[in-house]
C-alpha positions in Angstrom: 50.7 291.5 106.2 54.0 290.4 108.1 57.0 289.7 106.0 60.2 287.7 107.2 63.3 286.9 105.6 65.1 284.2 105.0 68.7 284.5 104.9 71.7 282.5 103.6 74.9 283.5 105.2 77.9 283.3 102.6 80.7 280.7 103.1 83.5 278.6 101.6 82.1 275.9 99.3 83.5 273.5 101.2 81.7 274.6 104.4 79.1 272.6 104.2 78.9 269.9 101.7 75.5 270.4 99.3 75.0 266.6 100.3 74.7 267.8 104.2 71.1 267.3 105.5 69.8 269.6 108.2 66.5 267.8 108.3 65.0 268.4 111.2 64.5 271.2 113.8 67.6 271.8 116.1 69.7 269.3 113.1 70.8 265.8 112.2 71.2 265.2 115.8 68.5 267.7 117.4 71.1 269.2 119.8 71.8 272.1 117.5 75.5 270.7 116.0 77.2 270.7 113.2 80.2 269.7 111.3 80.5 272.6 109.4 83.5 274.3 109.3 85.3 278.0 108.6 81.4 280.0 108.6 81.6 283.5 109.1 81.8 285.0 113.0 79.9 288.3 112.3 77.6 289.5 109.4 74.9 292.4 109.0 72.2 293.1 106.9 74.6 293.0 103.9 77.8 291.5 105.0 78.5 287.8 104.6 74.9 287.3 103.5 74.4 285.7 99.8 70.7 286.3 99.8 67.7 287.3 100.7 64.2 286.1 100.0 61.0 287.7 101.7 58.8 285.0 102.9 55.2 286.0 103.2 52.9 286.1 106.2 54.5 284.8 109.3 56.0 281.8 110.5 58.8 280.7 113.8 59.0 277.2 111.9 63.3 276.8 111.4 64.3 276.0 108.0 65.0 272.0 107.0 67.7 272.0 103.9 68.1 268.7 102.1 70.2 268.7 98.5 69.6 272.3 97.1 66.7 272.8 99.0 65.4 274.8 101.5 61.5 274.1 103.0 59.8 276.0 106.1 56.2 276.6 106.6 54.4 279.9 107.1 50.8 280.6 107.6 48.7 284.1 107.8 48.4 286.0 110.7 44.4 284.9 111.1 45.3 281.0 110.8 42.9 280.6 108.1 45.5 279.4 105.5 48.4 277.1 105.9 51.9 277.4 103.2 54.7 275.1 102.8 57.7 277.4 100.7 60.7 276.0 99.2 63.6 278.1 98.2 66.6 277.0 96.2 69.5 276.9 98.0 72.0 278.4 96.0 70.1 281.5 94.8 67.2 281.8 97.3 64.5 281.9 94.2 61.0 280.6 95.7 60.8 277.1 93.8 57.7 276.1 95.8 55.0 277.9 97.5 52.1 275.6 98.2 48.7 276.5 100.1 48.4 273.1 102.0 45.4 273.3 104.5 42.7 276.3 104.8 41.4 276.1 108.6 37.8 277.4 109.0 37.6 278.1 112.6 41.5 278.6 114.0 42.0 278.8 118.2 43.2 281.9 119.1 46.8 282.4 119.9 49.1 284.6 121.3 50.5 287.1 119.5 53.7 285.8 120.8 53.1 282.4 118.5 52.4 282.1 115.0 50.2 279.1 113.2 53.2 277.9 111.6 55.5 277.0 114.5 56.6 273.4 114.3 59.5 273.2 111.8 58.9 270.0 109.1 61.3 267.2 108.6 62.7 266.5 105.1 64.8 263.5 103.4 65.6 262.7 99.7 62.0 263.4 98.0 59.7 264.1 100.8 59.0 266.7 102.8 56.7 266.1 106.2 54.8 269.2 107.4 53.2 269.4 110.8 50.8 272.4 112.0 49.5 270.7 115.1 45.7 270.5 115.8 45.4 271.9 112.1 47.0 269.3 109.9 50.1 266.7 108.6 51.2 266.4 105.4 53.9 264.6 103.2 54.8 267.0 100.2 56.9 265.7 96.7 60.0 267.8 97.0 60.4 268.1 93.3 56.9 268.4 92.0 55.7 269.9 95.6 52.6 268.1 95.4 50.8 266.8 98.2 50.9 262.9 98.8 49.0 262.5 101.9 47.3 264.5 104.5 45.9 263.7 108.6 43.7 266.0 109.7 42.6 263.8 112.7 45.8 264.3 115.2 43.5 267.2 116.7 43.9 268.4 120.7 43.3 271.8 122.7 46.4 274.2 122.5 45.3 276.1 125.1 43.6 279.3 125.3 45.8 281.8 123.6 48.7 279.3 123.1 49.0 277.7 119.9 51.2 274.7 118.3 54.9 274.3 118.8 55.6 270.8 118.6 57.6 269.2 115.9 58.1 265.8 114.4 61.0 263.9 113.6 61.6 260.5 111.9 62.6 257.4 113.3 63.0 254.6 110.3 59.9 254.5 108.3 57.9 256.5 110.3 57.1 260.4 111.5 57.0 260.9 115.5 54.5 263.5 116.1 54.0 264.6 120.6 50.0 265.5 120.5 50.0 266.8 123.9 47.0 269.2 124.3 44.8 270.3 127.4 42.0 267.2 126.6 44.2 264.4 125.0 47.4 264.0 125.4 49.5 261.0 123.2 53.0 259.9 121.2 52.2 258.8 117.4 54.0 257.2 114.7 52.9 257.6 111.1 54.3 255.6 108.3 55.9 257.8 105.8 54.5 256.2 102.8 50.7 256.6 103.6 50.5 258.9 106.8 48.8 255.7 108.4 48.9 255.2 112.2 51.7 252.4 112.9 51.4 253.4 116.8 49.6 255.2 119.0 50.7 255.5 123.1 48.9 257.9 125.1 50.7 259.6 128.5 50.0 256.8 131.3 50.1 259.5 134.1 46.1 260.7 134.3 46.1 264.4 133.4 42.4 264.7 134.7 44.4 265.5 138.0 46.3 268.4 136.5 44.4 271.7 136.1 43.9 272.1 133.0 46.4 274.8 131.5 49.0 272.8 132.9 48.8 269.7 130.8 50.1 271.5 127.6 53.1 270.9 126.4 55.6 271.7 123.0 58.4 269.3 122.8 60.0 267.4 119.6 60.9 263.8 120.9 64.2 263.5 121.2 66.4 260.3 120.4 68.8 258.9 123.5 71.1 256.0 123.2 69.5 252.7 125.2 71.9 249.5 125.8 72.6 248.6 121.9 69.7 250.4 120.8 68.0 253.5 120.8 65.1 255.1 122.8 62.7 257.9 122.1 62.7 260.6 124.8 59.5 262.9 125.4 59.4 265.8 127.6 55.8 266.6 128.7 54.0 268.8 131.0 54.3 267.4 134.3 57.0 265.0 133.8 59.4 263.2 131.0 58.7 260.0 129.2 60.6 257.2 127.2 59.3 254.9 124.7 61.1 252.2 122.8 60.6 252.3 118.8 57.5 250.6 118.9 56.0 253.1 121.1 56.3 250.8 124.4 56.9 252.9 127.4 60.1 252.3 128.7 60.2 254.9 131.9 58.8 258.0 132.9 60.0 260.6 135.3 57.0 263.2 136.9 58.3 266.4 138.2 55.0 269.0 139.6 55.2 271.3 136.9 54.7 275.1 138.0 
């Protein structure tokens, strides 16, 4: 068995506020920023670190912090079972450690991936888990039970590659890219009920592309439009934009390589 840490660096209360949300992958914004200020420049294995909290099997998801809580997603080596752990922020005691999907016959990946890749989203109460072909789920982030599940946003990963791609949310709904070798789409679920509210597949035909280049791993990202905004999709063989209602707006094809 694998074991990886999670680590809290230590800095000034004031650093960042409790109430600060880093609830998504890459941040608030997904370009990696932050507001916080006076964080330590250099640390080791002991210095400037508050705690430290093994984390069992393996996992690249990034943690989401909301409140006092920590979540990320881990899964064993073999893909057969799926976790969601949450760790309390201030002391780094494991407050949740929930078994949410067992997968029967997992695609192989690389050893360079893991099964739990795509980091989850999180705002006050819920947490939304995504593990690609393998499963979605919205989690209570007090109790950490389970409110709904999809196992239906299924696709190819690719011989050997794996999932990578993560949500986000826009309003009342979780954006999820399913871009696999055989389908390849841009999905909004309601947060409430994991319902579909829309469902736009790619308009370029990917029955042109050889197959093991029509994967893709990207998190849509969220670009201002005129008074508005617009979702932004980068996808083998090109980049896409859709309005909130999942209209497209644009695309842009480059080759690919």
């Amino acid at each position: 068995m694998r074991v990886v840490f999670l680590l809290l660096l230590i800095f000034r209360p004031s650093s960042v506020p409790a109430e600060e949300s880093w609830w998504q992958f890459l941040g608030p914004d997904g370009n990696g920023h932050t507001n916080a200020t006076d964080l330590p420049l250099e640390w080791t294995d002991h210095d400037n670190v508050a705690w430290k909290t093994p984390i069992h099997d393996r996992c690249w998801s990034s943690p989401v912090i909301s409140g006092n809580q920590i979540w990320l997603t881990t899964a064993t080596t073999d893909g057969h079972g799926l976790f969601a752990v949450c760790i309390d922020r201030s002391t780094g005691r494991v407050l949740h450690d929930r078994q949410i999907f067992d997968v029967e016959e997992p695609q192989k990946i690389s050893s360079e991936n893991t099964y739990a890749t795509p980091t989850p989203v999180i705002e006050q109460g819920r947490v939304f888990l995504h593990f690609g072909t393998y499963g979605t789920a919205c989690l209570d982030t007090k109790s950490g039970d389970t409110i709904w599940t999809r196992r239906d946003l299924t696709c190819d990963h690719e011989a050997n590659a794996g999932p990578a791609s993560s949500p986000t949310i826009i309003g009342g709904n979780v954006i999820v890219h399913v871009d696999g070798r055989d389908v390849q789409y841009i999905i909004a679920l309601d947060k409430a009920t994991g319902s579909t509210v829309w469902k736009t597949p790619r308009s370029y035909d990917y029955l042109t592309v050889p197959v093991h280049m029509r994967k893709a791993y990207g998190m849509p990202g969220i670009a201002p439009r005129g008074d508005g905004i617009q979702l932004v999709s980068s996808v083998a063989q090109g980049v896409y934009a859709y309005d909130i209602k999942g209209r497209e707006l644009w695309r842009v094809r480059h080759k690919g390589w």
